[in-house]
N, CA, C and O of each residue as an XYZ file, in Angstrom:
360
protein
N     164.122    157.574     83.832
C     165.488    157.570     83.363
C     165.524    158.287     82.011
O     164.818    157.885     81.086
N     166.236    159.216     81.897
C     166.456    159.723     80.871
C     167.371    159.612     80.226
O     168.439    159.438     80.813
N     167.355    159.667     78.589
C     167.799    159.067     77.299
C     169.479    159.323     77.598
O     170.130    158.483     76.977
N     169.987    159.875     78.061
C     171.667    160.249     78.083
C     171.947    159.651     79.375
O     173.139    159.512     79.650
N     170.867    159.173     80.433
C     171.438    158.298     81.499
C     171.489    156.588     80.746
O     172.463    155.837     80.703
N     170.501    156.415     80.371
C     170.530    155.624     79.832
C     172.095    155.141     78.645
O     172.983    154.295     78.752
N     171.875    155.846     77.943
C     172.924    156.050     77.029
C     174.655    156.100     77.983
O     175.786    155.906     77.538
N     174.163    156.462     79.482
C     175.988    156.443     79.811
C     176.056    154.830     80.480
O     177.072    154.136     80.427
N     174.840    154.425     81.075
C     174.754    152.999     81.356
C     175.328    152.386     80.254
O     176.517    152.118     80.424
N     174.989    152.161     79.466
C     175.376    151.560     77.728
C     176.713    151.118     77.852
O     177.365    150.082     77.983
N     176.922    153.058     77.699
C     178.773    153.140     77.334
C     179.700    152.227     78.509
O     180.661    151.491     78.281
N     179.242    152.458     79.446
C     179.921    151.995     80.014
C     179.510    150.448     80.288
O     180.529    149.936     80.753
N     178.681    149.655     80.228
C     178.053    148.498     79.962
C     179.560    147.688     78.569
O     180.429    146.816     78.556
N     179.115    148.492     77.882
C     179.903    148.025     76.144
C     181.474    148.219     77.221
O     182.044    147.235     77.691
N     181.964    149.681     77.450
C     183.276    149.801     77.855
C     183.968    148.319     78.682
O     185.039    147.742     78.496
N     182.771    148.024     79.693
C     183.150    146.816     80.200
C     183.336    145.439     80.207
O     183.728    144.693     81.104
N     182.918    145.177     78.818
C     182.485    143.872     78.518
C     183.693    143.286     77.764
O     184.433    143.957     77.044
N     183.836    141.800     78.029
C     184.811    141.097     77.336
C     184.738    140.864     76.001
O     183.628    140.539     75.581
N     185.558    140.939     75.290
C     185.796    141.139     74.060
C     184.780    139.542     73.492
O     184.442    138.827     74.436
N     184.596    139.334     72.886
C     184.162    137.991     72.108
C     185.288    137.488     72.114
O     185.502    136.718     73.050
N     186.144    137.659     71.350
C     187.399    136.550     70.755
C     187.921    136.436     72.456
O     188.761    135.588     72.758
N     187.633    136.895     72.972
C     188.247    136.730     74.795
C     187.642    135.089     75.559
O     188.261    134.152     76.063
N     186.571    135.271     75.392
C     185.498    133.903     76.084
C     186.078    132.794     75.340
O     186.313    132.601     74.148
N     186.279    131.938     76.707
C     186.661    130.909     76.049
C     185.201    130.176     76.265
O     184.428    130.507     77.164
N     184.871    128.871     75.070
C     183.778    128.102     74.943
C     184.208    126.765     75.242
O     183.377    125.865     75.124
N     185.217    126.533     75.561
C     185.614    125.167     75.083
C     184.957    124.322     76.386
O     185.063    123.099     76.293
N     184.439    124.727     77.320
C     184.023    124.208     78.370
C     182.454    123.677     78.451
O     181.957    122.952     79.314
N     181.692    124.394     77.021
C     180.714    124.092     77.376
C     180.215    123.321     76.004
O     180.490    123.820     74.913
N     179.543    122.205     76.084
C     179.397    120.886     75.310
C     178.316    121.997     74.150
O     177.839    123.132     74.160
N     178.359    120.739     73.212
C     178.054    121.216     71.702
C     176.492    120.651     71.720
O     176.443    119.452     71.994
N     175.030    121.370     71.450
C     174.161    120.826     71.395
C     174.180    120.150     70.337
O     174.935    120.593     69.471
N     173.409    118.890     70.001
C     173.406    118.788     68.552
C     171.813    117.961     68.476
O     171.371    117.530     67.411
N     171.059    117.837     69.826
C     169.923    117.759     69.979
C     168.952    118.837     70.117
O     168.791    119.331     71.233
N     168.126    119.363     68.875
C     167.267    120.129     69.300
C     165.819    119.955     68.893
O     165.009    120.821     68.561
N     165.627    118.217     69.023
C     164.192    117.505     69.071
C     163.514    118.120     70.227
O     162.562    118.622     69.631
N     163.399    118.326     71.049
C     162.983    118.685     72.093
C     162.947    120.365     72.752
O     162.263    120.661     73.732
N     163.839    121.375     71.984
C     163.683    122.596     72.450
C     162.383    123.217     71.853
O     161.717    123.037     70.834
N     162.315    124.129     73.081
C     160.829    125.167     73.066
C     161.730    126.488     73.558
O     162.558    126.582     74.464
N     161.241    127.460     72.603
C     161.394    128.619     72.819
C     161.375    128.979     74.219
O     160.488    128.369     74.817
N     162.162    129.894     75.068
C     161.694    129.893     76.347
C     160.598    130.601     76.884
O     160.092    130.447     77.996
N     160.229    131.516     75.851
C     158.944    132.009     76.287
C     157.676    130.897     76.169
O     156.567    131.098     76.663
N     157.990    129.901     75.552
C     157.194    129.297     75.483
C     156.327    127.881     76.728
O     155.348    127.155     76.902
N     157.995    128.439     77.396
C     157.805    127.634     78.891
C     156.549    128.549     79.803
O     155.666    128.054     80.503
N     156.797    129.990     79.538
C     156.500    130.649     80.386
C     154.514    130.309     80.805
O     153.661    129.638     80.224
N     154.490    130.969     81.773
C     152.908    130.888     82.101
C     152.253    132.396     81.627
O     151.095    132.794     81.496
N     153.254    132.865     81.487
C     152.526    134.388     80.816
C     152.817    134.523     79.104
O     152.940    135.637     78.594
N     152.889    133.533     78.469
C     153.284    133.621     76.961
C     152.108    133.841     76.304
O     151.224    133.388     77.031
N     151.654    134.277     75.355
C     150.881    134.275     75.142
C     150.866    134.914     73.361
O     150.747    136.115     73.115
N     150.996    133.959     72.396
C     150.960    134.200     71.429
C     150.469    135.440     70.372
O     149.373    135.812     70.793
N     150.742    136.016     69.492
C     149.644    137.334     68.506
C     148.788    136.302     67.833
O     149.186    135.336     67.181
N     147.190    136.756     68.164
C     146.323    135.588     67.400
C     145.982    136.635     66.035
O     145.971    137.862     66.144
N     145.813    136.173     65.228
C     145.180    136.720     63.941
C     143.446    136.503     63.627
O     142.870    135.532     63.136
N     143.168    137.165     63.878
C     141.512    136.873     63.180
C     141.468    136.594     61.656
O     141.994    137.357     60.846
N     140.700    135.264     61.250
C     141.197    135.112     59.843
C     140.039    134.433     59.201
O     139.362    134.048     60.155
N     139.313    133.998     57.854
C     138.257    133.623     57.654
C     138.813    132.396     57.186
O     139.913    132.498     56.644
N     138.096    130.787     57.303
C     139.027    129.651     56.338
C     137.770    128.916     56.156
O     136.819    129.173     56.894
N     137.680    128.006     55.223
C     136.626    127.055     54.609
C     137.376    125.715     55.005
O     138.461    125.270     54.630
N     136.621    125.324     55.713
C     136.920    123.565     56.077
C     135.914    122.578     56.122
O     134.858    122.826     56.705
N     136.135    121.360     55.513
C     135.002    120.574     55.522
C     134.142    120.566     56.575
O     134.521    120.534     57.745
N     133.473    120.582     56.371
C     131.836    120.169     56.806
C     132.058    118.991     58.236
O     132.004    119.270     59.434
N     132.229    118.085     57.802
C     132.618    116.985     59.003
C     133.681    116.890     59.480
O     134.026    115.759     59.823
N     134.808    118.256     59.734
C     135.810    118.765     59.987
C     135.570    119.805     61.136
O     136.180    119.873     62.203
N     134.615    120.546     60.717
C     133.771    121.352     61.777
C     133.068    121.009     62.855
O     133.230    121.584     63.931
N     132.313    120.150     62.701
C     131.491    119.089     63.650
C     131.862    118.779     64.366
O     131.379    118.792     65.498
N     133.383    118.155     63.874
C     134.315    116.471     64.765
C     134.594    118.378     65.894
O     134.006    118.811     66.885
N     135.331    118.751     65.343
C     136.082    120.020     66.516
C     134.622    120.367     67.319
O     134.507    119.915     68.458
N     133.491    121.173     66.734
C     132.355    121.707     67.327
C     131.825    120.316     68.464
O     131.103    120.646     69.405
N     132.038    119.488     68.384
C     131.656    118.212     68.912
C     132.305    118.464     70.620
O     131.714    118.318     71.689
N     133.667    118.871     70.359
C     134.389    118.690     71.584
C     134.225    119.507     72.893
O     134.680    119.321     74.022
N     133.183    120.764     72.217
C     132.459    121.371     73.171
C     133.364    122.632     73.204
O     134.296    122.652     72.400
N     133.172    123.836     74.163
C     133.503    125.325     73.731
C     134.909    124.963     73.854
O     135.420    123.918     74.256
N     135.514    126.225     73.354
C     137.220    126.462     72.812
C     137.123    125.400     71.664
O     137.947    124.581     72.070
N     136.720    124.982     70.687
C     136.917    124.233     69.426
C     137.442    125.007     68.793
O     137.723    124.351     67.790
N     137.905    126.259     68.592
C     138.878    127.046     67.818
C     139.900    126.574     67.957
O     140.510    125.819     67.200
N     140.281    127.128     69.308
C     141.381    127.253     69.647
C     142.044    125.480     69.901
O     143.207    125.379     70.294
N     141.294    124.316     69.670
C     141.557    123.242     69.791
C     141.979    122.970     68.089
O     142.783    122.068     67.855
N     141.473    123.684     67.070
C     141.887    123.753     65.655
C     143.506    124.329     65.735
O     144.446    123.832     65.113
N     143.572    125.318     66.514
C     144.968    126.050     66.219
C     146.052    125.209     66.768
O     147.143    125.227     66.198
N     145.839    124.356     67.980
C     146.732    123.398     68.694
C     147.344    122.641     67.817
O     148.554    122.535     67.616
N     146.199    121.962     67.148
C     146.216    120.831     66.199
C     147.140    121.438     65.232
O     147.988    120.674     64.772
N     147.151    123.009     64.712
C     147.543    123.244     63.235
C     148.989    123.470     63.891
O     150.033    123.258     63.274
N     148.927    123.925     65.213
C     150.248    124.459     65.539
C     151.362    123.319     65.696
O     152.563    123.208     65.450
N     150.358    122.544     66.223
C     151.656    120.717     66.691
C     152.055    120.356     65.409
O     153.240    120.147     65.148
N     150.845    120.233     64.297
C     151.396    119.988     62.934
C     152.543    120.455     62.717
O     153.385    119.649     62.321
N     152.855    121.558     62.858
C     153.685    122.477     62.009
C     154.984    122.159     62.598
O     156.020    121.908     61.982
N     154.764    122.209     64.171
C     155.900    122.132     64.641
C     156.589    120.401     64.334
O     157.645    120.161     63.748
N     156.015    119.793     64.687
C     156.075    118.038     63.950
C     156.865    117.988     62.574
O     157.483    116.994     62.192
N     156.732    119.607     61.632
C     157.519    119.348     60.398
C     156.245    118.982     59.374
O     156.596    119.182     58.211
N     154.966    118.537     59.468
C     153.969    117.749     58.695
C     153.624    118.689     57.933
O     153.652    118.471     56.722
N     153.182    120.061     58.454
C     152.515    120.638     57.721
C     153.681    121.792     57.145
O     153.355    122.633     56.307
């Protein structure tokens, strides 16, 4: 597809579309729970995060307890840092 087919899809995409101030909302309820949302890619089975390679110093018997749990102990560190975060803790 080339860039000016593309580009007449658009126009006419935009040409057709209902105005905003047009839609009415009033039909559809107000979230005001969002304890529980996940990104939707995050549902997906093909998601798959950008990992960073990174160097960090952590205690000694911090290393162990994870190295203990047998292979993937990294990536059982990042779970942990990631639930934190999302939890609000960290």
């Amino acid at each position: 597809m080339t860039t000016s087919e593309k580009e007449k899809i658009i126009a006419e995409c935009e040409a057709n579309a209902v105005p905003y101030e047009e839609i009415d909302f009033s039909e559809i309820p107000e979230i005001t729970d969002f304890s529980n949302f996940k990104p939707l890619a995050m549902h997906s089975e093909y998601f798959k995060p950008v990992k960073e390679s990174v160097t960090i110093r952590l205690d000694k018997m911090l290393v162990r307890y994870f190295r203990s749990k047998g292979k993937g102990w990294q990536k059982n560190v990042n779970d942990f840092l990631v639930e934190a975060y999302r939890q609000g803790r960290i």
